[in-house]
N, C-alpha and C positions, 0 to 999 in steps of 0.2 A: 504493500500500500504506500510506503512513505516512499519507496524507489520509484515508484509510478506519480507518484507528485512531485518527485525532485524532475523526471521527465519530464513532461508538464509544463514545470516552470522553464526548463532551459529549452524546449521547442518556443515559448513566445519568447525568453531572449533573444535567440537565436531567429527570429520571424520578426520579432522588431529592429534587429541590425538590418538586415538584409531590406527588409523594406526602406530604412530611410538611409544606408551606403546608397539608394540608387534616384533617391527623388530631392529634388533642390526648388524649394523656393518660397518666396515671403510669407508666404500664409503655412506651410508646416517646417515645427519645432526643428530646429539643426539641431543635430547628432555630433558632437565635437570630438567624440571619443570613448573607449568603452573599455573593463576590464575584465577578466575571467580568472580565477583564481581559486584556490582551494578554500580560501576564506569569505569569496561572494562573487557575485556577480552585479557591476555596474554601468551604470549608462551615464555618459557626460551629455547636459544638453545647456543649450543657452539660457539664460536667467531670463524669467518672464517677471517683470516687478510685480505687477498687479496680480498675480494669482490664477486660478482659473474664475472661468465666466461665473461659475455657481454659485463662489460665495462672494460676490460682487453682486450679481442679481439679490441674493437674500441679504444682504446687510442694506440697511437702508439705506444710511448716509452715503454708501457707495455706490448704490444703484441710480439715488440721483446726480453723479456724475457723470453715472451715464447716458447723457440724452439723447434725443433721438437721431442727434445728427452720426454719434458717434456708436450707437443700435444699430443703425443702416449699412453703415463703414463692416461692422462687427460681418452681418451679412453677406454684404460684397464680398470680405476677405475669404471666406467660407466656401462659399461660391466659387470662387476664382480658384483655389486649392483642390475644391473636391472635381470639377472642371478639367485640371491637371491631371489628377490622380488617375479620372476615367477617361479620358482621350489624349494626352500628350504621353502618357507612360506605356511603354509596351514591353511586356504585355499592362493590362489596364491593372490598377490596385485600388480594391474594397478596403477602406478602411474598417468597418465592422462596426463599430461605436462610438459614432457622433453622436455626443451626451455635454451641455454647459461643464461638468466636469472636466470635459477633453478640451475644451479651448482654453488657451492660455492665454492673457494680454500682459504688454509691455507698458513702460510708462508712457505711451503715447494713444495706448488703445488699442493695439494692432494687434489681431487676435491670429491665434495659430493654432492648428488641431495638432494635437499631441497623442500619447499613449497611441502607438500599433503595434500592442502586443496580439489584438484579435483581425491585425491585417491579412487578407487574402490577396494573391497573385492572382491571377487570373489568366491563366494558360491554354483554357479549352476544357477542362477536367469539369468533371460533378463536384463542386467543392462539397463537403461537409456543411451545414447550417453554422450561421457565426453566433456565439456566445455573446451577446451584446446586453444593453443593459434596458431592465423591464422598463414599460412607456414609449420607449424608443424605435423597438423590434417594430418592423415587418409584420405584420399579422399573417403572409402569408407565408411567413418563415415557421409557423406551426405547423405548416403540411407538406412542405416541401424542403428536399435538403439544398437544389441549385441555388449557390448564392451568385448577382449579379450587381451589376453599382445600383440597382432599384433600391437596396438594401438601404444605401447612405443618404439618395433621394426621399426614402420615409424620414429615416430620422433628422434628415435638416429639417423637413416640415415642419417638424415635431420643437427642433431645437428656434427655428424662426417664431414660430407662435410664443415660446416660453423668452425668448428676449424683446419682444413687445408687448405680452401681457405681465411679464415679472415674476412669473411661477408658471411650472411645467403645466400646462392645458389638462394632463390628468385622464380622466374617463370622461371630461366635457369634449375629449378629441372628436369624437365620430360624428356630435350633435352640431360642428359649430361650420357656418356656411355665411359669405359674404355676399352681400349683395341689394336688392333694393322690393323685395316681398317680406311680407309683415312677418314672418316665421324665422328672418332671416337673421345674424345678429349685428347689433349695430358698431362700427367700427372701435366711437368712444367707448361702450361699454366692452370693449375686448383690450383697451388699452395701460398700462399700467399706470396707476390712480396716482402713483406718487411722483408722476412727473406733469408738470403744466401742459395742456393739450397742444399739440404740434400745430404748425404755421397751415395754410392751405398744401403749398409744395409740396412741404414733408409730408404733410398726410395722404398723400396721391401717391408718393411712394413707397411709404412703410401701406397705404392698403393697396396696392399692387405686389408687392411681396407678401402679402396675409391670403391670397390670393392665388399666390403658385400655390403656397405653405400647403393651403386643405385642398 
């Protein structure tokens, strides 16, 4: 049992070198260096000031630094990253758990997906289902084991809605729908309450990204 976890453990070290020796660029975390030894195994990465997104969204005072100009930015970078990941990288790579956990920021706001220790290659194979993190999964990853970059496309949804509303969407995920029928939900009330309501602009943008999200 403990030889088969110590496995385990060194197949994702060994799955999170190898994934980011081959990928470079602003939006994911740089790999500076790494060691192996009988006494541990570690990973050197660059220093993110700010912490990850999650407990920046949950602390207030620091949630309201985040406004909306720099929520969007947050998005973009995400975007542009996971973009890379599934068409500029060959073969493509699933990251597997895009979670506010997994993004890091720096003192400027620049957010970076981190942790790929549940990263997938994607070489043509049936992968195995990814071990990702509950709320975030694929629903249809309960009946099927092909994993596809669909995987990362749910869970940005997932992760867009929880940095415009301030907290993960939860089990209101499957109910919430934009739009302009009475049923529909209304943008302000999706928005997080502790920030002053956005200018017209930004609110044409952050509800055009709420918009791919569901």
């Amino acid at each position: 049992m403990i030889e088969d976890e110590c496995m385990v453990k060194e197949a994702v070290f060994n799955r999170e070198i190898k994934a980011l020796l081959q990928i470079r660029h602003r939006n994911i975390i740089k790999l500076f260096g790494y060691c192996c030894s009988s006494q541990g195994k570690f990973l050197i990465y660059e220093y993110m000031d700010r912490g990850d997104l999650a407990k920046t969204l949950r602390a207030n005072g620091r949630a309201v630094e985040l406004d909306w100009g720099r929520r969007t930015h947050i998005v973009l970078g995400v975007v542009h990253a996971l973009a890379y990941m599934h068409h500029d990288c060959s073969p493509p790579i699933v990251h597997g758990d895009i979670t506010s956990k997994n993004i890091l920021l720096d003192l400027e706001f620049r957010a970076c997906i981190s942790d790929f220790g549940t990263t997938k290659i994607l070489c043509g194979q049936n992968l195995t289902r990814l071990a990702g993190t509950k709320g975030y999964i694929a629903p249809e990853l309960a009946y099927i084991d092909h994993v596809t970059e669909k995987c990362d496309v749910y869970s940005f949804g997932v992760l867009v809605l929880e940095i415009f509303m301030g907290s993960n969407p939860g089990d209101s995920l499957s109910s919430l729908s934009l739009g302009t029928k009475n049923n529909d939900v209304c943008l302000q009330d999706l928005l997080d309450s502790r920030l002053v309501l956005p200018d017209v602009e930004t609110a044409k943008e952050i509800y055009c990204m709420l918009t791919v999200a569901v």
